[in-house]
C-alpha positions in Angstrom: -15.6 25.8 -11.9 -15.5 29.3 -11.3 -12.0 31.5 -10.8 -9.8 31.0 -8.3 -10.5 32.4 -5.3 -7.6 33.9 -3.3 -8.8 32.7 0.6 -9.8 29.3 -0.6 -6.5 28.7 -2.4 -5.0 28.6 1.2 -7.5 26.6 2.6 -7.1 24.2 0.1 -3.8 23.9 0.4 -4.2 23.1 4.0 -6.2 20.2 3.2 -9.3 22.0 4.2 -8.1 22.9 7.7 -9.5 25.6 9.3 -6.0 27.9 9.0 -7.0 30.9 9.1 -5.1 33.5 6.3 -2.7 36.0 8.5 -2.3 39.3 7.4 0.4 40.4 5.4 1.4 44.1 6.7 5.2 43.7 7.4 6.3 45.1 11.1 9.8 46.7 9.6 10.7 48.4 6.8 11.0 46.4 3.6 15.2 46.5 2.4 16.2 48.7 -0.7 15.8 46.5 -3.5 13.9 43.1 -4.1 15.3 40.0 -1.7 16.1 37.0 -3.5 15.2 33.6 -1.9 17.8 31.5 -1.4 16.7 28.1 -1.5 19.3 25.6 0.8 21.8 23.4 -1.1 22.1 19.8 -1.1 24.2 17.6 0.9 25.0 14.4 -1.2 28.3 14.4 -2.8 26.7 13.7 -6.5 25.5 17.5 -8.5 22.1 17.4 -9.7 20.3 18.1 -12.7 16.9 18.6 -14.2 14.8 18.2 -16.8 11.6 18.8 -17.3 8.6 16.8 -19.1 4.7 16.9 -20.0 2.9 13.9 -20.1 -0.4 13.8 -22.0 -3.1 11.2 -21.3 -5.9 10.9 -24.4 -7.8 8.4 -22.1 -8.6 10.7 -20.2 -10.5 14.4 -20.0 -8.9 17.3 -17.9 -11.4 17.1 -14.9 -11.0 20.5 -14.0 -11.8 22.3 -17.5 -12.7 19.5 -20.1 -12.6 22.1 -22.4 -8.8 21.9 -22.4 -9.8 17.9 -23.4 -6.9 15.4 -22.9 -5.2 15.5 -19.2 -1.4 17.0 -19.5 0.4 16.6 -16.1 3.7 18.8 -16.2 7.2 17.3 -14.3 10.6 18.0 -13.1 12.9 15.1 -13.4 15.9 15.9 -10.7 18.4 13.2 -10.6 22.4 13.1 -9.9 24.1 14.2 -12.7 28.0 13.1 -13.9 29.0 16.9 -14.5 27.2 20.4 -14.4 30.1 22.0 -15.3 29.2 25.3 -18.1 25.9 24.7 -17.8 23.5 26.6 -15.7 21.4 26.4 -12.4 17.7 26.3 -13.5 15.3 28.9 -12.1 12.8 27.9 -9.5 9.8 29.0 -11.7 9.8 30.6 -15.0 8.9 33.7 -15.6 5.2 33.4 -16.3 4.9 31.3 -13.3 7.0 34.1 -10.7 4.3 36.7 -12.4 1.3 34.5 -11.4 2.9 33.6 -8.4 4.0 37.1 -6.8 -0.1 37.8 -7.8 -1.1 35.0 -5.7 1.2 35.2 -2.7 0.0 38.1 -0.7 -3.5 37.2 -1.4 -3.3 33.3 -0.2 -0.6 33.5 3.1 0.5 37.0 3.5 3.7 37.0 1.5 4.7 40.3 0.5 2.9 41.6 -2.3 6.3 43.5 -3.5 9.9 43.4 -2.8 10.3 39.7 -3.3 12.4 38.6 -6.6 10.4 35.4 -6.9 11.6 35.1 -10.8 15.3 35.1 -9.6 15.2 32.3 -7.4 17.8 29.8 -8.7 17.7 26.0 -7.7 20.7 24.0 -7.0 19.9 21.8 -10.7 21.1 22.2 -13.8 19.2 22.2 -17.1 20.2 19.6 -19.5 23.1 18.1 -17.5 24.3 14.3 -18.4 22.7 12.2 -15.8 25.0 9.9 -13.9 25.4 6.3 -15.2 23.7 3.2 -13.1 21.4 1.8 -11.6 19.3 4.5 -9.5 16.3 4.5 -7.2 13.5 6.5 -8.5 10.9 8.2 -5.9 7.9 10.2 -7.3 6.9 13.4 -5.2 3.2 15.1 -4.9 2.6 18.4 -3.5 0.5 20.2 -0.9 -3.0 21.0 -2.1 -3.4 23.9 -4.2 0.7 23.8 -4.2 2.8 23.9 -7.5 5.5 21.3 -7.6 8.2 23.9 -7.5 7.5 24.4 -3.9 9.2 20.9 -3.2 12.6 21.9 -4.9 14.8 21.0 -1.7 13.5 18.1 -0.5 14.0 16.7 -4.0 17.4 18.1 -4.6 18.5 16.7 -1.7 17.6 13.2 -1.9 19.1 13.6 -6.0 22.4 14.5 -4.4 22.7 11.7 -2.7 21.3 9.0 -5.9 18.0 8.9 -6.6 15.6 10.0 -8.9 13.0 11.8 -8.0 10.3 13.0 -10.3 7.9 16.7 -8.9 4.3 16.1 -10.1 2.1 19.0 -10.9 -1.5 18.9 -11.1 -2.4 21.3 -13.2 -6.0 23.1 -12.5 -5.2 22.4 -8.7 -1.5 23.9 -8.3 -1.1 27.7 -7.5 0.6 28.0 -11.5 2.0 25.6 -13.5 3.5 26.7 -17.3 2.0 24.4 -19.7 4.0 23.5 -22.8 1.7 26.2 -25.4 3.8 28.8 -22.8 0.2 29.6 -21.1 0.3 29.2 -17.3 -2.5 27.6 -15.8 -4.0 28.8 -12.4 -6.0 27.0 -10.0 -9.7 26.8 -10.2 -10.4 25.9 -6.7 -12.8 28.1 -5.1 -13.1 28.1 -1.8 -12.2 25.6 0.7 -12.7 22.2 -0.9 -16.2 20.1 0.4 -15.9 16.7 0.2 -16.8 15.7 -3.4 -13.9 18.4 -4.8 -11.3 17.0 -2.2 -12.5 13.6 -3.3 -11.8 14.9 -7.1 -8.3 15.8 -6.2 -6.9 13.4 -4.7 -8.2 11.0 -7.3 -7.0 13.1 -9.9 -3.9 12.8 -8.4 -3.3 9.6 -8.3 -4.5 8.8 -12.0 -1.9 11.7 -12.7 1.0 9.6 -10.6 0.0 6.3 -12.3 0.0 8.0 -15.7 4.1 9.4 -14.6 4.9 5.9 -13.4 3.8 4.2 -16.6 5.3 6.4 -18.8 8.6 6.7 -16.7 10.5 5.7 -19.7 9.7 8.6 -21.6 12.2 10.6 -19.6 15.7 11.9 -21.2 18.3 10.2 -18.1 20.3 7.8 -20.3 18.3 4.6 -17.9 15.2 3.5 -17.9 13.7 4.0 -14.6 11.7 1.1 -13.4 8.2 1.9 -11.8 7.9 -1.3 -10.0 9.6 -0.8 -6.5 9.3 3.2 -6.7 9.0 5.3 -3.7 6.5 8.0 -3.3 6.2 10.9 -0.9 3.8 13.4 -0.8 2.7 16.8 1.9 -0.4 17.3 2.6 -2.7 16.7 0.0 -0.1 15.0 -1.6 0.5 12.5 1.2 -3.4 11.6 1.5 -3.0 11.3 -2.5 0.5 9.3 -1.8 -1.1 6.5 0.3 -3.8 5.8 -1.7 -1.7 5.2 -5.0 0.4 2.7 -2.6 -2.8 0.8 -1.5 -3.9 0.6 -5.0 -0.7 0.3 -7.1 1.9 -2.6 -5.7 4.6 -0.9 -7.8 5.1 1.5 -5.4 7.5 0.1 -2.5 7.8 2.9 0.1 5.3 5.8 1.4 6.1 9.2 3.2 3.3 11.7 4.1 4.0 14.7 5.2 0.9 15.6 7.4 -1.6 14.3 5.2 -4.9 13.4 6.2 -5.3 9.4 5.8 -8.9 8.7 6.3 -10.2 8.4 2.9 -9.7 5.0 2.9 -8.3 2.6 4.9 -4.4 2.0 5.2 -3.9 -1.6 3.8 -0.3 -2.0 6.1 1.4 -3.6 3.0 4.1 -0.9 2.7 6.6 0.9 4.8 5.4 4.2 5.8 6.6 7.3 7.4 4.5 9.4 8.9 6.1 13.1 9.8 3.7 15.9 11.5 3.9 19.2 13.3 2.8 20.5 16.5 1.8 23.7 14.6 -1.0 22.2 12.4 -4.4 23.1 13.1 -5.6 19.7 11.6 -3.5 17.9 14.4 -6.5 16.0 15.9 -7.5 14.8 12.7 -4.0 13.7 11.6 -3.8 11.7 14.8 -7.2 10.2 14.5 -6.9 9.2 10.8 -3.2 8.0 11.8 -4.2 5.8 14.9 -2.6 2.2 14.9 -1.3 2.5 12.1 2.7 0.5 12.0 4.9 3.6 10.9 7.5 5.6 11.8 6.3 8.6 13.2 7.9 12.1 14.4 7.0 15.2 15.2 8.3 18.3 14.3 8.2 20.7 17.3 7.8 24.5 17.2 6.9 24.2 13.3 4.6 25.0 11.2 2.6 23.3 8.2 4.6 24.4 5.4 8.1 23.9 7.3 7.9 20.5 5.0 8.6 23.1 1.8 11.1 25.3 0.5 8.9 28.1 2.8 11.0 27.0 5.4 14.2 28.5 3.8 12.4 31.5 2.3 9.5 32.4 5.0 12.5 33.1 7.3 14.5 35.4 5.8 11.6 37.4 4.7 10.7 37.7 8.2 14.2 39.0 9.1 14.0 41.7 6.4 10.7 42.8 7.7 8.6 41.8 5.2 6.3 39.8 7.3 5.4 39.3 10.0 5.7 37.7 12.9 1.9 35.9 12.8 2.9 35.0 8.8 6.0 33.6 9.7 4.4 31.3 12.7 1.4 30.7 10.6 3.2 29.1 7.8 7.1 27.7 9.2 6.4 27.6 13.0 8.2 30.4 15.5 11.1 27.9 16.0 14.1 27.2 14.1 12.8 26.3 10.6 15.9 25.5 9.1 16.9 22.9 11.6 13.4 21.1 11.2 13.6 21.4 7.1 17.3 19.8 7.6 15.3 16.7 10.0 13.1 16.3 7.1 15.7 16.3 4.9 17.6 13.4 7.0 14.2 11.6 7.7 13.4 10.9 3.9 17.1 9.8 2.6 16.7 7.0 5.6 13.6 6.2 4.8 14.2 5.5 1.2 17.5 4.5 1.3 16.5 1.7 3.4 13.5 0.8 0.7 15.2 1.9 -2.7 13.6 1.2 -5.9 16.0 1.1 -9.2 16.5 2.0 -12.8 17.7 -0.1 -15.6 21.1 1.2 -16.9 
């Protein structure tokens, strides 16, 4: 494929919506010295704590660049942990990935192109930290397309403070930038909004990668073996089309939530419990509400929100408007004009009901 091309990166990861890329000249003047995202902490009484993994699968060829031959797909293990104390919160991305990233940003949804520490962002996980004993449900999570996996660091942390285990799958070649284990990071090589034989490559890419994670579960350093049959999965966007499909295919997995996905590829087989959460600010909305007709869900809508509100944009895209490094189209465009915190803390609430009420387990 050829190199990435900054406009189609953001259509991709709007599942081929017609979302137009906002400028990214701020209205005020940018504060003295770089802002530091602040990513919101989580509200379950257990700490979390991360690990990260690389799976490799020799049966299959990277589809993206079979030069790179066997497919590696790159995970973050979050899970409740039994201390954290002396040991460190983990970055949000490393330092190659922040470099890539801060590259990409301005290009693909009009984030500032400077005065943004991106490599200083700290998550509320910490490296390495013993993993609390029992029995634990596990919940696999798939991003937005053209999204890394980093960009769902709070909805996971949240659900890990409160007992499960939930495991961020990148796609690498699709995601924004993903460090592979050689210390190279990997950029996507989508270009241009995705036709329907690449979006059909993606999602079934990603759902060979999520069976690949599920098998291989017990390759994971948590002191229990997490058992793939009864798992939950959720997924935004591309990730929830990707999400739904793996359900209808793979009885192991118990429990679906998409996050304005498109579900039309195929038809929903009703066998599982699904939740189905939009917003009134997506400019796919008639096609999410034709592809999610009569289907037996719980459904709500997010109002005055925006596409990405269902990502940790909905803590950062906020206070980047307030220091006048957006503006105000970038911030609508992306979170919604209302109150994005309030709708990421709905999310938040929807998915540890959801789940807790459907919870897979790991052997202790």
């Amino acid at each position: 494929m050829t190199s990435l091309s900054r406009r189609g990166l953001g259509k991709a990861a709007a599942l081929g919506a017609a979302t137009a890329l906002l400028g990214a000249r701020a209205h005020a003047a940018a504060p003295v010295g770089p802002l530091l995202p602040v990513l919101p902490a989580p509200t379950g009484p257990h700490p979390v704590g991360v690990v990260r993994h690389t799976f490799t699968d020799r049966t299959r060829t990277d589809p993206w660049d079979p030069a790179l031959g066997a497919r590696q797909v790159v995970v973050s293990a979050v899970y409740p942990a039994r201390t954290v104390t002396g040991l460190p919160r983990a970055p949000q991305l490393t330092p190659a990935e922040a470099s890539v990233f801060a590259t990409l940003a301005p290009l693909v949804r009009g984030l500032p192109a400077a005065g943004v520490d991106w490599a200083g962002t700290l998550t509320h996980a910490h490296s390495g930290a013993p993993p609390l004993p029992g029995r634990r449900p596990v919940v696999l999570s798939t991003p937005g397309g053209g999204d890394a996996r980093t960009l769902g660091t709070g909805l996971a942390e949240d659900l890990a403070s409160h007992g499960a285990v939930v495991v961020l799958v990148d796609h690498p070649g699709e995601a924004s930038q993903v460090e592979m284990p050689d210390g190279t990071v990997r950029e996507t090589v989508l270009h241009g909004p995705p036709d329907p034989a690449t979006f059909r490559t993606m999602v079934e890419t990603r759902v060979a990668d999520l069976r690949l994670v599920l098998d291989r579960l017990g390759e994971l350093p948590l002191g229990t073996v997490p058992d793939p049959r009864g798992a939950g999965i959720y997924g935004h966007s591309a990730g929830g089309t990707a999400a739904a499909l793996l359900a209808a295919r793979d009885p192991r997995i118990r429990a679906v939530a998409d996050l304005e996905g498109y579900l039309d590829l195929e038809p929903w087989p009703g066998r599982r419990p699904l939740l189905l959460l939009d917003t009134d600010g997506f400019e796919g909305a008639e096609r999410i509400a034709r592809s999610w007709a009569g289907l037996r869900a719980r459904r709500r809508t997010l109002r005055a929100a925006g596409h990405w509100v269902f990502t940790d944009h909905a803590a950062v895209v906020p206070r980047l408007h307030a220091a006048g490094l957006v503006t105000d189209a970038v911030r609508n465009g992306l979170v919604g004009p209302g109150d994005a915190s309030a709708a990421f803390a709905t999310v938040r609430r929807e998915l540890r009901a959801f789940f807790g009420r459907t919870p897979a387990r790991a052997r202790g």
